[in-house]
N, C-alpha and C positions, 0 to 999 in steps of 0.2 A: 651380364648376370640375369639368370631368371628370374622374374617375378613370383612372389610367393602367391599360388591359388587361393582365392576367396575362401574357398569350401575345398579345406584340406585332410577334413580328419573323416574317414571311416568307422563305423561300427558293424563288425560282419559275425553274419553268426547262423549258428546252423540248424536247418527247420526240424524241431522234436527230436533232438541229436539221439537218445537212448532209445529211443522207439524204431529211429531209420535204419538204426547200429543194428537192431532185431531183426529189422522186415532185410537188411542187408544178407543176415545169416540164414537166415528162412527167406528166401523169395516166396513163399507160399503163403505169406502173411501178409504182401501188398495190398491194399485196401480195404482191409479190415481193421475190425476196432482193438490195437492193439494199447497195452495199457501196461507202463516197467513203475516197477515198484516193488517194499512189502507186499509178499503174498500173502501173509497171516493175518489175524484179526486185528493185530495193532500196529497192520500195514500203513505206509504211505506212497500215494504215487508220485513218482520223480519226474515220469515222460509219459504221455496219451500219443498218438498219433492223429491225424484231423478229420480220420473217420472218427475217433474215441472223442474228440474234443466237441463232436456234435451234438454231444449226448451229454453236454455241462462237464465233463472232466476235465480235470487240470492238475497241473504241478502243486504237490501238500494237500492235499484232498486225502484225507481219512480210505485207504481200498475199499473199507466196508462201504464205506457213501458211493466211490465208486461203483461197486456192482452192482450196487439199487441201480444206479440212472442208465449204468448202459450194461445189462443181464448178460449179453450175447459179447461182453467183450475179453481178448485173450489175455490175461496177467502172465508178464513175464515178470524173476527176478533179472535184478541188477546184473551188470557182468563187464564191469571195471577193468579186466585188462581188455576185451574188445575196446571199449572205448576211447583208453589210453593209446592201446596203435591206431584207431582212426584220426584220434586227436594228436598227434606228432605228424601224419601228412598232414593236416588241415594247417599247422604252426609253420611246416617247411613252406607250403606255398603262398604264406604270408610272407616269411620271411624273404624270400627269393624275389618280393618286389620292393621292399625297405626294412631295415634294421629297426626302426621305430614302432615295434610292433609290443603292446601291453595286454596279455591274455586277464582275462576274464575269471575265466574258468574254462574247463574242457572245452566248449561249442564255440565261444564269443571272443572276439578281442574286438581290440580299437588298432585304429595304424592311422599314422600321419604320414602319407604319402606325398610330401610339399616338397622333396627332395627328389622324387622317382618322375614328376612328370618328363623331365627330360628324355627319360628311355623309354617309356611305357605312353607317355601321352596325358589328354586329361584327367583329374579325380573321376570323373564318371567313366572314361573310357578302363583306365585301373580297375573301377569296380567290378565290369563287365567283364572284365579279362579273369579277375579273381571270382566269379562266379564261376565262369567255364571251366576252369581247370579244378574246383573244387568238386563239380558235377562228375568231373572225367576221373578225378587221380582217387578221389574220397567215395563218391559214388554217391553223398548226398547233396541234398538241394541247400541253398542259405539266402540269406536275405542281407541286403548291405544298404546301412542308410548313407549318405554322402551330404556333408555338413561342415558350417563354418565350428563347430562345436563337439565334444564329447557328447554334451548331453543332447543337443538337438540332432546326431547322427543315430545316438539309443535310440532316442524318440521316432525317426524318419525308420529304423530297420524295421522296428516293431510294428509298424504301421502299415509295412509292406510285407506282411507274412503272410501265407509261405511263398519263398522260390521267386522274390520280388527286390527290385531296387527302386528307392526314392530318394531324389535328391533332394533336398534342399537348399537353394541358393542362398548368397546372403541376405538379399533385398525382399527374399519371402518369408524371412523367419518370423515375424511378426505374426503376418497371417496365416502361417501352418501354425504356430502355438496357439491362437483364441479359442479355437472351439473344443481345444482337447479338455475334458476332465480335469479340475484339480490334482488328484489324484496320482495326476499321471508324474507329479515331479516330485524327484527324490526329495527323500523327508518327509514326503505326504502319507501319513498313514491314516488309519479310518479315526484314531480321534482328532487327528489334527484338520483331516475335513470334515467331520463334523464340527466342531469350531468355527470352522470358516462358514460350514453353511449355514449356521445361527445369521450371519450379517448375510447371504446368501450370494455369497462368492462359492458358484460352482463349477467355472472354466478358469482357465488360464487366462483367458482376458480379463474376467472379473476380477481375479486378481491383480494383474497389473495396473488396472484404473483405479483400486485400493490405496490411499496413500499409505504410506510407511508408518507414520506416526501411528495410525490407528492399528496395524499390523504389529505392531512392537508391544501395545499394549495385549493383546491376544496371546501373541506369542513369544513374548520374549526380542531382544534386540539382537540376537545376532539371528535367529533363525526368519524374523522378517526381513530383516537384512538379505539373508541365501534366499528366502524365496523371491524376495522383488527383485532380485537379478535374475534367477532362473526365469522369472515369468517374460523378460524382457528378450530370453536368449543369451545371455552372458555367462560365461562359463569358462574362466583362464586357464584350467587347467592342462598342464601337456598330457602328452601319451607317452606314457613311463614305460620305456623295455623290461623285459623281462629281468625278474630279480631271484637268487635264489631263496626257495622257500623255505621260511621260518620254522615250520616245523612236517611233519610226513605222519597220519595217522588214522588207524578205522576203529568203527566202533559197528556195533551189529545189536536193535531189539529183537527180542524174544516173544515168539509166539506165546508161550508161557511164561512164569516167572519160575527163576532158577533155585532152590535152598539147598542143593547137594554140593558139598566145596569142590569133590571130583570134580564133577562135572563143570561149575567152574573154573577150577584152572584147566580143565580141557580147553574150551573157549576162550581163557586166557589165551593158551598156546597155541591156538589156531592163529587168534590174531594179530600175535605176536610174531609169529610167519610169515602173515599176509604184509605188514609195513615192515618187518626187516629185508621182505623177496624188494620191495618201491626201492627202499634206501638204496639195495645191493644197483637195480635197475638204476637210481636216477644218479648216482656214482657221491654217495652220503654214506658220512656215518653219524652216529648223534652219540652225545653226552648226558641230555634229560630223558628218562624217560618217564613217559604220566600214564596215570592208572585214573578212568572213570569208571565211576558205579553207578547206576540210577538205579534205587530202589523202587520196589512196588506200589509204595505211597508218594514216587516222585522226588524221595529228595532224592538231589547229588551228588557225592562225595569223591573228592578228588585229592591225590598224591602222587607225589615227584620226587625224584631221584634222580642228583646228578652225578656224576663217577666221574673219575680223573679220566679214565680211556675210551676215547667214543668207543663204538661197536654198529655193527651194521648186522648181529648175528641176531636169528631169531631166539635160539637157547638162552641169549645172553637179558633179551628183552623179557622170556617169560619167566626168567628167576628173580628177576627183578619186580614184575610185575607180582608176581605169585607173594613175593614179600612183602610187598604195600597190599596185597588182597589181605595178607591173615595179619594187617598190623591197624586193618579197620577196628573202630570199636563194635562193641557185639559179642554176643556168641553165633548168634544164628540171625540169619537175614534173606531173604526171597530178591531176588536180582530180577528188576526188567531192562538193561541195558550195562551192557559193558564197552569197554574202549580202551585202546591202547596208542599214547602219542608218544612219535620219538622228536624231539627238539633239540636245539643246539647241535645244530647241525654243521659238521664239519666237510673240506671235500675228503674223499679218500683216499686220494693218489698216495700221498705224504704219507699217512697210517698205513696203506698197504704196505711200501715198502722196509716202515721200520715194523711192523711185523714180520717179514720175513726173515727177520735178523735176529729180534727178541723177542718175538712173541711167544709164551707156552707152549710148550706141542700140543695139551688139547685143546688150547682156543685154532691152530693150525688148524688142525684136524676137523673142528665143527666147522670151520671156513669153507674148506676142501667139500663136507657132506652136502653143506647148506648150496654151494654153489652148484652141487654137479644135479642137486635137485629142481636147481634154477633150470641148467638145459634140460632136464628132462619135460619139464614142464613145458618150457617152448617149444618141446617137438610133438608132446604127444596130449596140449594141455592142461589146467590148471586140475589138483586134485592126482594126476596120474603117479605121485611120488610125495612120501610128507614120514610125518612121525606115526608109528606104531598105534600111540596111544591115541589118535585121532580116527580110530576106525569107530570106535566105541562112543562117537558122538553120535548123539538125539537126530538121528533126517530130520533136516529143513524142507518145508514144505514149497 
């Protein structure tokens, strides 16, 4: 029986994933300052690249702040289904070296490869192998940290960016964690290090050499508790495979604020296109559907609606939607954000077939429209096929 590796768990993930995804579709945008995000004034950036990251850009950064520090840099929007096929090779060539693979989000997971050394060799040599192949099959770079721990393999990726592997053994974690920043461990935000830096615990060693007792009164007892195990490297948690997800949903701010209801439920119906096209893609149908509003002054108002019948139709989400819009209070209101979530999520094998038996003919029939705008869209593009009434929306800048 094999022994279980010291330093089992990986954290791999991939360098400025929405920016590479860009300069992948444009080769003419390699080494420039490219910057994905809001393009409008009440943009935010999502991806810099690390020509853009030279110039103090980063992920949530205000665009406008962005353009100040770096003038000469290229803003792209967002573009979500590129992403999503890059990020299904990236999830295949994890999976093809262990099942124990727990995404992140689109660029990141963790894998606990304690089962795979057998055919692949050491945690380090794994790493190495799932760099190259992500280089070759993806076309982007990633950095992989190699760790007795989740959180100290986070910690080791990050510390190797970009296009970098760091291990960490088990007999070094000690000394890879002293010199890093407070900050650096989950749970640490700026007020909870400022707190700490009143007693002037500003590394991770400092904390550790902190007794607890004194930590407990600062911060509370369980969350000194989480940090004086973090500080030490301790961290039991597995790596959770892939689970399906709780719910499927976009939401899109506005370079302006919206007060015409047309034109709101235009964008309604957009977006109610765009996560019933996921649903149809990730093989869901849902039961909830939720309506967000964010008004001009910030508040948010949210409503739900669950039906006996999933549905995976976009028609079916914006009549729904469009219902919970006119059943807000108000007469009249200025929109900076709307959003559209589908939850309770069902699979749809089972519902396809009993619709094909009892279903309405024209819920058939929007199946049949909604789907064949699916292939169009795959062949020739997102946008190239939709609703009528969606000509008539405002260009996004």
């Amino acid at each position: 029986m094999t022994r279980r590796p010291s330093e089992p768990i990986l954290h791999v993930d991939l360098d400025a994933f929405y920016a590479s995804v860009a300069i992948l579709k444009d080769p003419s945008l390699k080494g420039k300052p490219v910057i994905v995000g809001g393009t409008g004034a009440r943009g935010v950036v999502t991806s810099a690249s690390y020509e853009a990251r030279r110039y103090g850009v980063h992920s949530a950064m205000p665009s406008v702040r962005a353009r100040r520090l770096c003038p000469d840099g290229i803003f792209l929007p967002p573009d979500f289904d590129a992403y999503r096929v890059h990020s299904n090779r990236f999830r295949e060539i994890l999976l093809a070296h262990t099942p124990f693979v727990e995404p992140i989000s689109l660029d990141e997971a963790f894998l606990d490869i304690a089962g795979a050394v057998i055919l692949f060799g050491s945690p380090e040599t794994i790493a190495k192998r799932i760099r190259s192949e992500v280089a070759r099959e993806v076309g982007i770079t990633c950095s992989v940290g190699v760790a007795p721990t989740k959180f100290v393999a986070k910690l080791a990726s990050d510390g190797c960016k970009p296009d970098g592997l760091l291990h960490v053994r088990a007999g070094e974690v000690a000394s890879f964690l002293e010199p890093l920043a407070v900050g650096r461990l989950w749970g640490v935000g700026a007020k909870t290090a400022e707190v700490l830096g009143r007693l002037a615990i500003r590394t991770v060693g400092d904390l550790g050499r902190t007794p607890v007792t004194i930590l407990e009164r600062l911060l509370g007892e369980a969350a000194a508790r989480h940090l004086a195990e973090l500080a030490r490297g301790i961290d039991d948690r597995p790596v959770v495979p892939y689970e399906r997800p709780k719910s499927i949903g976009h939401e899109e701010t506005f370079d302006r604020d919206l007060d015409d209801e047309d034109e709101i439920l235009r964008e309604l119906l957009a977006l109610s296109g765009r996560v019933a096209a996921r649903l149809r893609e990730d093989g869901y149908r849902s039961r909830t559907v939720t309506l967000k509003v964010r008004l001009a002054n910030f508040t948010t108002l949210t409503r739900s609606r669950t039906q006996a019948d999933p549905t995976d139709l976009g028609a079916d989400l914006h009549r729904i939607v469009s219902e919970l819009y006119r059943g807000l209070p108000g007469a009249t209101r200025r929109v900076r954000l709307l959003g559209v979530q589908a939850g309770g999520l069902v699979s749809a094998g089972a519902q396809q077939l009993a619709l094909l038996h009892t279903g309405p003919w024209h819920t058939e029939r929007w199946d049949d429209v909604e789907r064949t705008v699916d292939r169009i869209e795959r062949r020739f593009g997102p946008g190239a096929a939709g609703p009528a009434s969606l000509l008539r929306r405002t260009p996004r800048r």
